[in-house]
N, C-alpha and C positions, 0 to 999 in steps of 0.2 A: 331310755336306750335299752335297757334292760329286758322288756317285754320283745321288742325286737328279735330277742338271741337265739330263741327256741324255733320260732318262725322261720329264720333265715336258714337255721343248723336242720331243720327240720327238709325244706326245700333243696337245700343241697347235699342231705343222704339220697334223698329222692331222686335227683337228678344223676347222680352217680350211679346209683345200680339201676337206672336205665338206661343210661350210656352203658355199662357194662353189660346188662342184658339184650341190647341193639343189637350192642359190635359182635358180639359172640352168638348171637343168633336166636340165644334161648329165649328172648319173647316170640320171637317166630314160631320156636316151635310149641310152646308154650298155648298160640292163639292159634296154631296151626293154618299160618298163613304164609305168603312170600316176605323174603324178607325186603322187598323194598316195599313193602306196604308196613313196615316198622321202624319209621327213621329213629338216630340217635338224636339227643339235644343236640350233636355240634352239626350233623345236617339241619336241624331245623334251625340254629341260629346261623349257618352258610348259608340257608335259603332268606332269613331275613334279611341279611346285608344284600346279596345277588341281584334280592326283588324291592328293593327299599323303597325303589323310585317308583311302584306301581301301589304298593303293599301303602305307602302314604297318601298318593291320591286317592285310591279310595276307602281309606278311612278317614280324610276330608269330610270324605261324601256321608261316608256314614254317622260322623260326629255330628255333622251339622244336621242331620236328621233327628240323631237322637236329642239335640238340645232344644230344635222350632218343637218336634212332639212331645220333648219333658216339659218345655214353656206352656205350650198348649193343656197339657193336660194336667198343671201345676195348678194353672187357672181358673179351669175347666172345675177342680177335682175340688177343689178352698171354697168355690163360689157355691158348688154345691152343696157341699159341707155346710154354708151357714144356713144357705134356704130351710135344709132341714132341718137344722137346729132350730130355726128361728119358727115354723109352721109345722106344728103335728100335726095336723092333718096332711100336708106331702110328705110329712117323714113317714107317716101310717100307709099313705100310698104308696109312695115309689120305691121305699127301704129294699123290701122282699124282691122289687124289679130289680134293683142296681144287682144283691146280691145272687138270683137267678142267672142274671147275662154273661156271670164268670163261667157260666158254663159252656160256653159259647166258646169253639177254641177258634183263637187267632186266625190259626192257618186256615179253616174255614173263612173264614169273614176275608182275608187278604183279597182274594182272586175276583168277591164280589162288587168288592172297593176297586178295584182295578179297571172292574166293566163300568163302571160308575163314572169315577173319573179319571180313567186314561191311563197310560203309562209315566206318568207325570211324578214328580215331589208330594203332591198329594194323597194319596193313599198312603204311602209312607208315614207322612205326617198324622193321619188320621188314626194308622195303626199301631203307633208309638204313645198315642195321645190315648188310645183305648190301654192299651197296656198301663199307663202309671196314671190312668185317672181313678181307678178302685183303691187303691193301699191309698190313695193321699187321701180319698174323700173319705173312709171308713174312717182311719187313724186321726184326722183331721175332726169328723162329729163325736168321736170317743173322745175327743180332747175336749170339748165344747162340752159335752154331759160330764165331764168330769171335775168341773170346778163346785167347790167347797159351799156348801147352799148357806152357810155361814154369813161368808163373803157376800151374795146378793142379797139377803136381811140387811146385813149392814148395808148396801150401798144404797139400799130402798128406801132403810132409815134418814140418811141422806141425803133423800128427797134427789137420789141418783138417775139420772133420766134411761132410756133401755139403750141408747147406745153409749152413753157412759159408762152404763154396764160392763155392755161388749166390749167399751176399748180399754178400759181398765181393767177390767176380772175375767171377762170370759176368754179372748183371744190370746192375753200373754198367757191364761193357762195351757189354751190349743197348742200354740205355737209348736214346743216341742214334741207333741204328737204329730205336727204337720214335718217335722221333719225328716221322724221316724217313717214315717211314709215317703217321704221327699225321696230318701234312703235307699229303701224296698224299691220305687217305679224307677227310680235312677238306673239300678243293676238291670233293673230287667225290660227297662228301657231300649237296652243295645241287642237283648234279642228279641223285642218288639222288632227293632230296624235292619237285622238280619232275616226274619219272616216276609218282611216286606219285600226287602232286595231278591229274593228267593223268590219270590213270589212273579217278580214282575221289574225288573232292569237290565241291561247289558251290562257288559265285559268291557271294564276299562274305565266307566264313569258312573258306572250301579251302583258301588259302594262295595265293601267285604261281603256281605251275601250272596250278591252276584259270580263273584271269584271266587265265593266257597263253593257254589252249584258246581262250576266248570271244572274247579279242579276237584272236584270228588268225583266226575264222573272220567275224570283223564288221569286217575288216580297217580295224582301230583301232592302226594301224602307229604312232602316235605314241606311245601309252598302251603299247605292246609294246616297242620299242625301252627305255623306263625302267623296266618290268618285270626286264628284261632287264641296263639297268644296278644296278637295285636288287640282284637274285641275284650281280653282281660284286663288289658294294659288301660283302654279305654273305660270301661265298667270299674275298674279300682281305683282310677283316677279322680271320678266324677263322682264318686263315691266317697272321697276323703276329701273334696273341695267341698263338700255339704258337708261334713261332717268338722271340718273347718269352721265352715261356717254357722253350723251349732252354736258350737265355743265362744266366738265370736258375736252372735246376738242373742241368743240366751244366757244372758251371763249370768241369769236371776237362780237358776237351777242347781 
């Protein structure tokens, strides 16, 4: 509970002298801008409640994207983790690819995936699934070369077969590295699927991306700002049921 206190006490000076620098104008004049393009917390949490019934549907939309393309690329990221653990020769090959492709920014590749396939759930999924397939699969073969070369002596002694190996020594020691990753693609998961929605949905059933485009350009800075805490609220959520979930299967640690 204790850890807690600083966090919270922390948040709420925060929020206080920016309610007082709102109301009084002085971030306005501050960013040298209008003052309705500077709401207070209690405009943005009156535009929460106002818009609750819209602000929910689509982050619906947007959750369930982030979770088929965290699934996906959970999958996606494990499976290749072992490949290259298990074949140096593709870990010598494709290592240098994987790590090259982060160079590749999202929002480029969005609009390509789009012409690909369609306006659809699709692309979404695919660029959610690009997003958290590098931190799992990296974190994930770091786990994999990091077990104790001790431990495989011994389990060769014996006469341990190579997937007795793996399910014995090699993977419970990944595991916690896969989570550490799980973690990392989780957060950055939800703005994987806000690039998306940006990229390529409507207003009303897109998801939060869509309804941040709109309202950034009808500058509805109050409706944006809760947008915005909403995608938090989702990313810290999903981010502390994994980390949960840690606790809970790696007890070993």
């Amino acid at each position: 509970m204790k850890r807690w206190v600083l966090p919270v006490l922390l948040v709420a000076i925060t929020l206080g002298a920016w309610q007082i620098a709102a109301s009084t104008g002085a971030l306005a004049q501050l960013f040298n801008l209008e003052s309705f393009l500077v709401p207070s917390p209690a405009e943005v949490a009156s535009s929460l409640w106002d818009n609750r019934a819209l602000l929910a549907e689509n982050a619906w939309v947007t959750l369930r994207e982030v979770l088929a393309g965290f699934g996906c690329g959970l999958l996606a990221g494990v499976g290749s983790a072992v490949a290259l653990h298990l074949s140096e020769t593709l870990r010598r090959a494709t290592y240098p690819l994987l790590v090259a492709s982060q160079a590749i920014p999202i929002v480029a590749i969005a609009p390509i995936l789009i012409v690909l396939f369609g306006f659809g759930v699709w692309p979404k999924l695919v660029i959610v699934a690009l997003v958290c397939f590098f931190p799992i699969t990296v974190n994930t073969l770091d786990g994999l070369r990091a077990v104790d070369p001790d431990a495989i002596k011994l389990m060769r002694s014996l006469d341990g077969s190579r997937w007795q190996i793996f399910r014995r020594v090699e993977a419970p020691t990944a595991l916690p590295y896969t989570f550490s990753g799980a973690k990392v693609a989780v957060a950055v998961a939800v703005i994987g699927a806000v690039f998306a929605e940006w990229a390529g949905s409507s207003v009303g059933t897109g998801g939060l991306g869509a309804l941040i485009r709109v309202d950034n350009a009808l500058l509805q800075t109050s409706r944006l700002f809760a947008e915005v805490f909403v995608l938090a609220v989702i990313a810290i959520g999903l981010f502390g049921l994994l980390a949960l979930a840690e606790r809970r299967v790696v007890t070993w640690r």
